[in-house]
TORKOL-4160 file (C-alpha; in steps of 0.2 Angstrom, whole numbers, padded with zeros to 4 digits, m for minus):
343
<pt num="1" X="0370" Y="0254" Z="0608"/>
<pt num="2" X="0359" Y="0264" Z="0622"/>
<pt num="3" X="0373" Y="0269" Z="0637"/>
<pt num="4" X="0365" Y="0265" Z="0653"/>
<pt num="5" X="0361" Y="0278" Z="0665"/>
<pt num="6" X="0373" Y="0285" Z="0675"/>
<pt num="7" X="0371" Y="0283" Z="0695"/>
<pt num="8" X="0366" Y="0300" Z="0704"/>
<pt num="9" X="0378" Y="0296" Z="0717"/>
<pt num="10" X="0393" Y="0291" Z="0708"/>
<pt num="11" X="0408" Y="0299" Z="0714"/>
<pt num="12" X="0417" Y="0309" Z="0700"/>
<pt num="13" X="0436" Y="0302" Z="0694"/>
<pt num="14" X="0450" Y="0311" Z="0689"/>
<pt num="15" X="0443" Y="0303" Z="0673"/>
<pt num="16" X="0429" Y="0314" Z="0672"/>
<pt num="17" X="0439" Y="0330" Z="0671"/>
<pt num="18" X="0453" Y="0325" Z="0663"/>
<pt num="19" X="0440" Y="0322" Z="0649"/>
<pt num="20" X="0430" Y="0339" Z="0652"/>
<pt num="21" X="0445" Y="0348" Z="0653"/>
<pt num="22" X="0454" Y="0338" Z="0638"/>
<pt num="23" X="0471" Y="0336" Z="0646"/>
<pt num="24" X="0477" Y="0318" Z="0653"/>
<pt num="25" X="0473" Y="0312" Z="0671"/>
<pt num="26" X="0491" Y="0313" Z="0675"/>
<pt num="27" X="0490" Y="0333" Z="0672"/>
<pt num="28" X="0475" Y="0333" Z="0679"/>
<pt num="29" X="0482" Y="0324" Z="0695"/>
<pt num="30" X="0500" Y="0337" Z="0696"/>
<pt num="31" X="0487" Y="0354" Z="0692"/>
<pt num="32" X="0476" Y="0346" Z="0710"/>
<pt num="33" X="0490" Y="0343" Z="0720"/>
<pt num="34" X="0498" Y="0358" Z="0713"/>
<pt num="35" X="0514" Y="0348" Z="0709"/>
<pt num="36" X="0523" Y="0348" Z="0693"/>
<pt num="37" X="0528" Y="0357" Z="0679"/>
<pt num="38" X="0510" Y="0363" Z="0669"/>
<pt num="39" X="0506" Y="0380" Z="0659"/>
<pt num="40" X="0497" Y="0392" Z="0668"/>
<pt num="41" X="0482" Y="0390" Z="0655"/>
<pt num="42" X="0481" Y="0370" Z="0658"/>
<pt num="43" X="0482" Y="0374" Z="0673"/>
<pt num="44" X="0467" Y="0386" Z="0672"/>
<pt num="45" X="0457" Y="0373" Z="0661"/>
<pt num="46" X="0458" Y="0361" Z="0675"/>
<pt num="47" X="0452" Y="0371" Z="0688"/>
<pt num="48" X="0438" Y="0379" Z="0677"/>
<pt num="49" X="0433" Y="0361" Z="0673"/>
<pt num="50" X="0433" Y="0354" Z="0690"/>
<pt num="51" X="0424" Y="0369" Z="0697"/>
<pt num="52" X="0411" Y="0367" Z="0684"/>
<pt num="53" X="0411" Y="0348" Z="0688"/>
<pt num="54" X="0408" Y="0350" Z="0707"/>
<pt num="55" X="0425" Y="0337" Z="0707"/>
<pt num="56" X="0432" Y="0336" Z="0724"/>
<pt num="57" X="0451" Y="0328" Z="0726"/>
<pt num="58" X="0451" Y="0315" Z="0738"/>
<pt num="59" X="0463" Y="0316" Z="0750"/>
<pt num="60" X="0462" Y="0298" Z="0759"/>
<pt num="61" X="0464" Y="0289" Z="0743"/>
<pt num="62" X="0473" Y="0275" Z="0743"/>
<pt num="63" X="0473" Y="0273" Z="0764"/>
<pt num="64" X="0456" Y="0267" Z="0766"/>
<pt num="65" X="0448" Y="0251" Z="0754"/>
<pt num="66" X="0430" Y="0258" Z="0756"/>
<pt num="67" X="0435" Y="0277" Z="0751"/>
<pt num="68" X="0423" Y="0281" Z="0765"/>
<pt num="69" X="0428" Y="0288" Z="0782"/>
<pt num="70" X="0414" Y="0287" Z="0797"/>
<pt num="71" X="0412" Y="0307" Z="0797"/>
<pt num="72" X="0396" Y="0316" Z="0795"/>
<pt num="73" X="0400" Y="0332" Z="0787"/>
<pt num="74" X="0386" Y="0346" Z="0797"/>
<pt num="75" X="0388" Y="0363" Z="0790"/>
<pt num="76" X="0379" Y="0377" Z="0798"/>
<pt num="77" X="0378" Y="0396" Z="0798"/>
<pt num="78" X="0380" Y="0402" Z="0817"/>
<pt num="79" X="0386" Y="0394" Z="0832"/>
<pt num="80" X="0383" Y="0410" Z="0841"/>
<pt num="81" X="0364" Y="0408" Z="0835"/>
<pt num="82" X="0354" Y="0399" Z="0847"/>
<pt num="83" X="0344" Y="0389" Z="0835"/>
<pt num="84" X="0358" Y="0379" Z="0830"/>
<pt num="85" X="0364" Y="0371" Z="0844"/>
<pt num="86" X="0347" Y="0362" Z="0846"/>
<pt num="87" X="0347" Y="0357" Z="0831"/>
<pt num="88" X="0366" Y="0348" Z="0833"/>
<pt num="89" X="0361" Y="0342" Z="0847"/>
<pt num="90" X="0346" Y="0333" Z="0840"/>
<pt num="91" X="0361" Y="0325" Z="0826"/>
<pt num="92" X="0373" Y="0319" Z="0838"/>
<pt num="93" X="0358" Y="0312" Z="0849"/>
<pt num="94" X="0352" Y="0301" Z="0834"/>
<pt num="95" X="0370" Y="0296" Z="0829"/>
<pt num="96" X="0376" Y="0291" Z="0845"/>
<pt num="97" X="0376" Y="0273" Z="0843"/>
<pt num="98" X="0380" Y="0271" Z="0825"/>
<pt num="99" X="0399" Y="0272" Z="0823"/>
<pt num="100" X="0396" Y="0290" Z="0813"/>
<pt num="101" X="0404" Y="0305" Z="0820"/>
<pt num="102" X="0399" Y="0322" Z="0816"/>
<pt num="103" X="0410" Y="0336" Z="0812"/>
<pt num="104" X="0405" Y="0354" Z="0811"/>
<pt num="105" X="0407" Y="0365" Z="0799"/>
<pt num="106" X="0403" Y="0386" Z="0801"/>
<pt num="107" X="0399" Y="0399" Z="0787"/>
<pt num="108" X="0393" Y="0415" Z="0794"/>
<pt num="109" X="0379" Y="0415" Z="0782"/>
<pt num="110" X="0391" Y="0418" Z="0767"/>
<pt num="111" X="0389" Y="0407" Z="0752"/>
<pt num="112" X="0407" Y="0410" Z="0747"/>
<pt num="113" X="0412" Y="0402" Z="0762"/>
<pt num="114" X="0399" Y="0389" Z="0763"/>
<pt num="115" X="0407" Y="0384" Z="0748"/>
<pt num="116" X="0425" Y="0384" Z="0752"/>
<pt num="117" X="0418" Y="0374" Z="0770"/>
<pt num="118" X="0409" Y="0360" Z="0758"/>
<pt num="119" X="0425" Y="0356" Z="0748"/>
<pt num="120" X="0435" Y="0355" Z="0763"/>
<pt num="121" X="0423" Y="0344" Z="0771"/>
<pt num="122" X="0422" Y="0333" Z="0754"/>
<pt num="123" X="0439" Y="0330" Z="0753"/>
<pt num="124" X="0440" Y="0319" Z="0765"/>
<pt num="125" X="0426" Y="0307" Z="0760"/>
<pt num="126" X="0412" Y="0310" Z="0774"/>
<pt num="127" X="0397" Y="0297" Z="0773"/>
<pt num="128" X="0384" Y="0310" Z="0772"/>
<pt num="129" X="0384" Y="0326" Z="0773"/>
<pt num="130" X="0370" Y="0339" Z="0781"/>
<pt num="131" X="0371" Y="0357" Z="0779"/>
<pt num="132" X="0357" Y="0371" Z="0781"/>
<pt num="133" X="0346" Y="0379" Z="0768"/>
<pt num="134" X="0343" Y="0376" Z="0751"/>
<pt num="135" X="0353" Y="0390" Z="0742"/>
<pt num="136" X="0370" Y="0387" Z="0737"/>
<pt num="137" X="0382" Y="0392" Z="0726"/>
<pt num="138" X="0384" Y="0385" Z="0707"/>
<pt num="139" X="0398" Y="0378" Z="0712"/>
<pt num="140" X="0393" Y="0372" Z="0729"/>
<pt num="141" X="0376" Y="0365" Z="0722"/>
<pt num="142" X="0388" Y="0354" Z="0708"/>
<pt num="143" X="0399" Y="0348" Z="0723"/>
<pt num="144" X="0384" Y="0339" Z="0733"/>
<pt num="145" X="0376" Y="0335" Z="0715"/>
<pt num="146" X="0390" Y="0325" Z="0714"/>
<pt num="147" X="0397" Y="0318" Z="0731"/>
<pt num="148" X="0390" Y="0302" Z="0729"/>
<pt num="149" X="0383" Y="0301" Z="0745"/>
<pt num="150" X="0365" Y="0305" Z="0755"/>
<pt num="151" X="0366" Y="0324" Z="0757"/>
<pt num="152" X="0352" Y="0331" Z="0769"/>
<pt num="153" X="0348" Y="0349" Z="0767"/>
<pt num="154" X="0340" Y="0356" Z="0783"/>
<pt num="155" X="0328" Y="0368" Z="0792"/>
<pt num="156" X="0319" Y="0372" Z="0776"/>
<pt num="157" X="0304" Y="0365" Z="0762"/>
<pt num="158" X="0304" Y="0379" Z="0752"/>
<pt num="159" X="0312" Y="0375" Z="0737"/>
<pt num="160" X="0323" Y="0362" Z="0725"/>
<pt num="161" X="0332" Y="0350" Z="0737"/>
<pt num="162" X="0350" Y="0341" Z="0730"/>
<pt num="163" X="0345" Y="0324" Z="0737"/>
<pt num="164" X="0336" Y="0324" Z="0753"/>
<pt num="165" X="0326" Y="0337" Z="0762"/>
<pt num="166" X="0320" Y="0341" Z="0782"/>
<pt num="167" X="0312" Y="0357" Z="0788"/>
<pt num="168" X="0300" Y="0367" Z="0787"/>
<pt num="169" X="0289" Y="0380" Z="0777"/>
<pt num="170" X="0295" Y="0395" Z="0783"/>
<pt num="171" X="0283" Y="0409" Z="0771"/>
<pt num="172" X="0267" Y="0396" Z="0778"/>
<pt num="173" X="0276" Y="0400" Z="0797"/>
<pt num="174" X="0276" Y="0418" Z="0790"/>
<pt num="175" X="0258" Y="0416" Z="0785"/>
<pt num="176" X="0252" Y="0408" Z="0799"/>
<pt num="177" X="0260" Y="0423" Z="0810"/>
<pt num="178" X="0252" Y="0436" Z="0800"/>
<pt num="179" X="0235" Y="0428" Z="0801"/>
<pt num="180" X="0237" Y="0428" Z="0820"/>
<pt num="181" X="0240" Y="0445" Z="0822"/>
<pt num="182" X="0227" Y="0452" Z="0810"/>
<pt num="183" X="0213" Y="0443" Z="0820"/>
<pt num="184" X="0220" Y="0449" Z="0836"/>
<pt num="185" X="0215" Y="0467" Z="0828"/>
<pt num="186" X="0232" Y="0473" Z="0825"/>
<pt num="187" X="0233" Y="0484" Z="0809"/>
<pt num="188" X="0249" Y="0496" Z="0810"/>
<pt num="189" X="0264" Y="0482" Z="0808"/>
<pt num="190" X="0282" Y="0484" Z="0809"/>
<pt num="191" X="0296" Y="0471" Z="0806"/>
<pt num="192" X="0312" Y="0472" Z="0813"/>
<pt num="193" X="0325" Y="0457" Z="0805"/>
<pt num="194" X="0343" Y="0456" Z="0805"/>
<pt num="195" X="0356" Y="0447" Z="0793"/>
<pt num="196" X="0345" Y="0450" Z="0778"/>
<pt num="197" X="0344" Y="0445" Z="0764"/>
<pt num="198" X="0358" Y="0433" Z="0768"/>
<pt num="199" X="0346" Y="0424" Z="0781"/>
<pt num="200" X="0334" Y="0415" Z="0767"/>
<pt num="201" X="0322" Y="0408" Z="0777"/>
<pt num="202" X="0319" Y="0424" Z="0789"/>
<pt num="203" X="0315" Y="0431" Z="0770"/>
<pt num="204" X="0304" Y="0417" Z="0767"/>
<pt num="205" X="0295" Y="0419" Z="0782"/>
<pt num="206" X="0292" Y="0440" Z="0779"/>
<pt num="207" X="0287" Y="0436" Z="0759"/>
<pt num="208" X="0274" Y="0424" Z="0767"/>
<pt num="209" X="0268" Y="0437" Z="0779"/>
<pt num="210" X="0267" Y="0453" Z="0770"/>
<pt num="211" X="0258" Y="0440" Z="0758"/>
<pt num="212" X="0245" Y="0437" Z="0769"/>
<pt num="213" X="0243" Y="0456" Z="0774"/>
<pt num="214" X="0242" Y="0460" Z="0755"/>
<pt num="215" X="0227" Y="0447" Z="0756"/>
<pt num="216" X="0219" Y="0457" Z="0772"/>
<pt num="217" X="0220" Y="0473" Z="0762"/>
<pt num="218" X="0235" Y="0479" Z="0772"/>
<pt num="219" X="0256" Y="0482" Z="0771"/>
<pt num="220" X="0268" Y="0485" Z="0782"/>
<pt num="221" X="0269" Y="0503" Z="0791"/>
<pt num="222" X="0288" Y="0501" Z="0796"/>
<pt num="223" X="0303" Y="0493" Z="0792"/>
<pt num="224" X="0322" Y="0491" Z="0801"/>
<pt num="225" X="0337" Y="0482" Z="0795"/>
<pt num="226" X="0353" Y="0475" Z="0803"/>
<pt num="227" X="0366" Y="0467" Z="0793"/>
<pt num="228" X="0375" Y="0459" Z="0808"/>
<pt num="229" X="0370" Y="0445" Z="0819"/>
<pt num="230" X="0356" Y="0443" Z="0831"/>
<pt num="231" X="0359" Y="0450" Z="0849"/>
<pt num="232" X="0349" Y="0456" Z="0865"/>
<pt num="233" X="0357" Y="0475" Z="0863"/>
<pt num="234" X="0352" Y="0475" Z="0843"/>
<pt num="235" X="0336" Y="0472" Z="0846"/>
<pt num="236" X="0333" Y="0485" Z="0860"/>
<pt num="237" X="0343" Y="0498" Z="0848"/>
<pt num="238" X="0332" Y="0493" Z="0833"/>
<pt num="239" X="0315" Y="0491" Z="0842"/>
<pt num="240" X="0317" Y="0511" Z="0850"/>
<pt num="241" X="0324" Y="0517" Z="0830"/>
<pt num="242" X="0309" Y="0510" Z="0822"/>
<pt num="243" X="0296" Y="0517" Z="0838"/>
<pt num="244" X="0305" Y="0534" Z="0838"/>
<pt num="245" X="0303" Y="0534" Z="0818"/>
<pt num="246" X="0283" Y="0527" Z="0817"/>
<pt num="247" X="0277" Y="0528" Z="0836"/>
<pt num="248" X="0259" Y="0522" Z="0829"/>
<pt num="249" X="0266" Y="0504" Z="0827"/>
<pt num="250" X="0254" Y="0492" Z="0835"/>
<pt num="251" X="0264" Y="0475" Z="0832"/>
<pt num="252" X="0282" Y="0471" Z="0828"/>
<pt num="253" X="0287" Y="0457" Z="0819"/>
<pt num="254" X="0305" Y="0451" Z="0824"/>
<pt num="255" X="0316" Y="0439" Z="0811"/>
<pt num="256" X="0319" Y="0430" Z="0825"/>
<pt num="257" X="0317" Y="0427" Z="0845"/>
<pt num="258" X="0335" Y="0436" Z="0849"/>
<pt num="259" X="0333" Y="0453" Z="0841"/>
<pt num="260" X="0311" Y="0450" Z="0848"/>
<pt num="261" X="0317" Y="0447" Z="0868"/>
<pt num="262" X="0328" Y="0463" Z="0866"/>
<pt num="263" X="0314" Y="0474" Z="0858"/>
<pt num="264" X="0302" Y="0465" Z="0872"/>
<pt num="265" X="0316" Y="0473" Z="0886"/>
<pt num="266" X="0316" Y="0488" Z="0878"/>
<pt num="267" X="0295" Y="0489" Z="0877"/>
<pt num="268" X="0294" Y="0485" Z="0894"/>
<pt num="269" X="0308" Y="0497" Z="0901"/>
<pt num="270" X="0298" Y="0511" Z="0893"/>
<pt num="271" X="0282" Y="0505" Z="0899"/>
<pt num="272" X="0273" Y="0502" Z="0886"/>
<pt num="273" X="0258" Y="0491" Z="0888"/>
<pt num="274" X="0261" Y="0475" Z="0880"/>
<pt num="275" X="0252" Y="0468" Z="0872"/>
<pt num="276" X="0238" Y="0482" Z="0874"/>
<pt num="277" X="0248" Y="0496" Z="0866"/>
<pt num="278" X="0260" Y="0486" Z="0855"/>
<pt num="279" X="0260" Y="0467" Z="0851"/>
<pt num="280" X="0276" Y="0457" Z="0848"/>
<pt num="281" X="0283" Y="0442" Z="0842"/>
<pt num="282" X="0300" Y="0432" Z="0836"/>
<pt num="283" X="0302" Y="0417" Z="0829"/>
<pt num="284" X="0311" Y="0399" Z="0835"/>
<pt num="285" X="0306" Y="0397" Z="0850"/>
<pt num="286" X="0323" Y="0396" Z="0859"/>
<pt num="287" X="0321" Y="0392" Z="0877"/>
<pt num="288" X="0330" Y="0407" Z="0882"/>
<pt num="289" X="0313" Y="0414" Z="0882"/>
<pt num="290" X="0306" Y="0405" Z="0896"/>
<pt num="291" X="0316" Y="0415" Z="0908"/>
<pt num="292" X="0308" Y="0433" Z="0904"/>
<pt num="293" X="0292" Y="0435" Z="0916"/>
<pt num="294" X="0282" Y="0442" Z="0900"/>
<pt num="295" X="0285" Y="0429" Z="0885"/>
<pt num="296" X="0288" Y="0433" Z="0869"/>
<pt num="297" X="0275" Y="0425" Z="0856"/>
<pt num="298" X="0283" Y="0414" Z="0845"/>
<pt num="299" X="0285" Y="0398" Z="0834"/>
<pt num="300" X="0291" Y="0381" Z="0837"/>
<pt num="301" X="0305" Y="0379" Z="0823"/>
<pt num="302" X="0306" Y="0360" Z="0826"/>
<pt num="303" X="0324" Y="0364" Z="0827"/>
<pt num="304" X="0329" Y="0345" Z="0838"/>
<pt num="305" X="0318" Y="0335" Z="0827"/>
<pt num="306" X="0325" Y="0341" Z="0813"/>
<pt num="307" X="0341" Y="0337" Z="0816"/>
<pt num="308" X="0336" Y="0318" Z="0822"/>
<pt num="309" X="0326" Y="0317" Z="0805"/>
<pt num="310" X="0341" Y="0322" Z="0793"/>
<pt num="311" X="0353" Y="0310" Z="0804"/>
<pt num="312" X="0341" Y="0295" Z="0804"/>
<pt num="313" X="0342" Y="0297" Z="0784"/>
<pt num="314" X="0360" Y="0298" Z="0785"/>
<pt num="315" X="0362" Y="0282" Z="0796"/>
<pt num="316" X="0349" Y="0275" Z="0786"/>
<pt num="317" X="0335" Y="0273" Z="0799"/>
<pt num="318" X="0323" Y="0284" Z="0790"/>
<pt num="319" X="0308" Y="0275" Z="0789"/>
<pt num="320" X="0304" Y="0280" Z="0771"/>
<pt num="321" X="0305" Y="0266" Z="0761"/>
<pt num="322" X="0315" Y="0279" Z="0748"/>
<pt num="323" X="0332" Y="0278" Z="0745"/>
<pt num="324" X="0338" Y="0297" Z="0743"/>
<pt num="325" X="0326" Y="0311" Z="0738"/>
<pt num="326" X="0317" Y="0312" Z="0755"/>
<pt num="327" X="0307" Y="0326" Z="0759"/>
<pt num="328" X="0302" Y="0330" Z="0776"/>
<pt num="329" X="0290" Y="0342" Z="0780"/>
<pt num="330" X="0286" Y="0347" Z="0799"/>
<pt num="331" X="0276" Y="0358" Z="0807"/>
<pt num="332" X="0281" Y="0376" Z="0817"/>
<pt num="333" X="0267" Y="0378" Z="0833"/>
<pt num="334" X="0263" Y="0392" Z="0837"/>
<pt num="335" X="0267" Y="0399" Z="0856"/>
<pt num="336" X="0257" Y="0414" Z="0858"/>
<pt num="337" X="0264" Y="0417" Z="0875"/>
<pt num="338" X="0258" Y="0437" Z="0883"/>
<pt num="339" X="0263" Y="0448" Z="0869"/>
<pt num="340" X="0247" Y="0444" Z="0859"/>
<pt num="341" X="0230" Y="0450" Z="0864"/>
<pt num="342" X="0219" Y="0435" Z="0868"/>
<pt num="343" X="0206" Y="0433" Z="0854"/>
């Protein structure tokens, strides 16, 4: 006799990993609450299992019939970042009217904490979660495998999505960027990025634009890291560092608009002739921008409608007529603003 398949979104039992972890569900049930009298090694065997399982314990069971509370879990990695804000706003804009509620969640851009955020979140039975990027942890990726409900990873395309998907292609943004500037005439090309490699799409977006330099014969003439966060000061710091280090620089590339306004300050304090001199440009297009009386050239992240997109699947107003595995591709525009010679 043929099983039949098993539902993708079927939540995991205390069945599943008393059978995975070969002990009964009442031992299963003491080792989760951590009650009861159980060896150190079943105890071990459990955990293992459920970890590898992506089993969440549900702590509402029992106190609500539909197992279902009207939270949407939003796990992000900075508050203090600009660009996430926007993109919130664009969730809790879309869900306004629909009884959901969201609920943030903060990881500072570690996986190990992206996953102990998504367990917490899980626990209590959310009706969706949305959390952004596409890399997770083993463990993490095993829990939304297995939540049972519409997950929505955002802000990026480039890669294998759990369920549903909205963003962007960040290494064509990058190409798109790289493109520009080679046709403006630019030839001696710095980059400047912070919270790498940990930032995944700011490393898309370089492999995409050193790719398309490769293509046009050239490379990258300087580099500058910063392991930290993205701030005005950093990127007045990094932008004289890599200058004093390779004055010949013609253009800088900035990971993103923060760390790009502050290497704009910095060029403009020193009076350098921007863009004559030296071209620059960030990436987001954070309104932040349109206070400086030079502008920083940019890209459009789509950061609001991507947050309205991955709430209208969660509320189920997408208009794709498919239920889960939605992907969502918008388009970054360009704003070339006056750090970019005029072609």
């Amino acid at each position: 006799m043929t099983r039949p398949p098993v539902d993708p979104r079927r939540t995991l039992t205390l069945r599943d990993v008393s059978e995975a972890s070969g002990v009964s569900e009442m031992t299963v049930s003491r080792v989760l609450r951590n009650r009861g009298d159980v060896s150190d090694s079943t105890r071990e065997k459990v955990l293992e299992a459920a970890k590898r399982l992506g089993y969440v314990p549900n702590k509402i069971a029992g106190a609500l019939a539909s197992q279902r509370v009207n939270l949407v879990a939003i796990i992000i990695p900075s508050l203090s970042n600009l660009v996430f804000p926007e993109v919130l706003g664009g969730i809790s804009e879309e869900l306004e009217d629909t009884g959901l509620q969201p609920v943030v969640g903060v990881t500072n851009y570690s996986p190990e904490r992206e996953e102990s955020v998504l367990y917490e979140m899980l626990s209590w039975r959310p009706s969706g979660v949305i959390l952004a990027g596409l890399e997770h942890t083993a463990a993490a990726r095993a829990m939304l495998e297995n939540a049972g409900i519409p997950i929505v990873e955002i802000m990026d395309v480039d890669g294998e999505g759990v369920d549903s998907v909205v963003g962007i292609s960040h290494r064509r943004a990058g190409r798109k960027m790289a493109e520009i500037i080679i046709r403006a005439g630019y030839r001696r090309i710095g980059f400047i990025g912070t919270k790498m490699p940990e930032d995944h799409r700011a490393r898309k977006r370089l492999e995409g634009f050193t790719a398309a330099l490769a293509e046009a014969g050239l490379s990258l003439a300087d580099e500058e890291y910063y392991a930290g966060g993205s701030a005005l000061l950093k990127g007045r710091e990094m932008t004289e560092t890599i200058l004093k280090r390779t004055p010949d620089l013609d253009f800088i590339y900035y990971s993103n608009d923060m760390v790009g306004a502050g290497g704009l300050l910095h060029c403009l304090d020193t009076g350098l002739d921007v863009p004559g001199r030296i071209g620059l440009a960030g990436f987001n297009g954070v309104e932040l921008l349109d206070g400086f009386r030079v502008k920083l050239a940019t890209m459009d992240a789509c950061r609001r409608e991507i947050g309205k997109r991955a709430a209208e699947i969660i509320a189920g107003r997408s208009h794709s007529d498919l239920v889960g595995g939605e992907v969502v591709e918008l388009t970054p525009v360009l704003q070339p603003g006056d750090t970019i010679r005029r072609l």
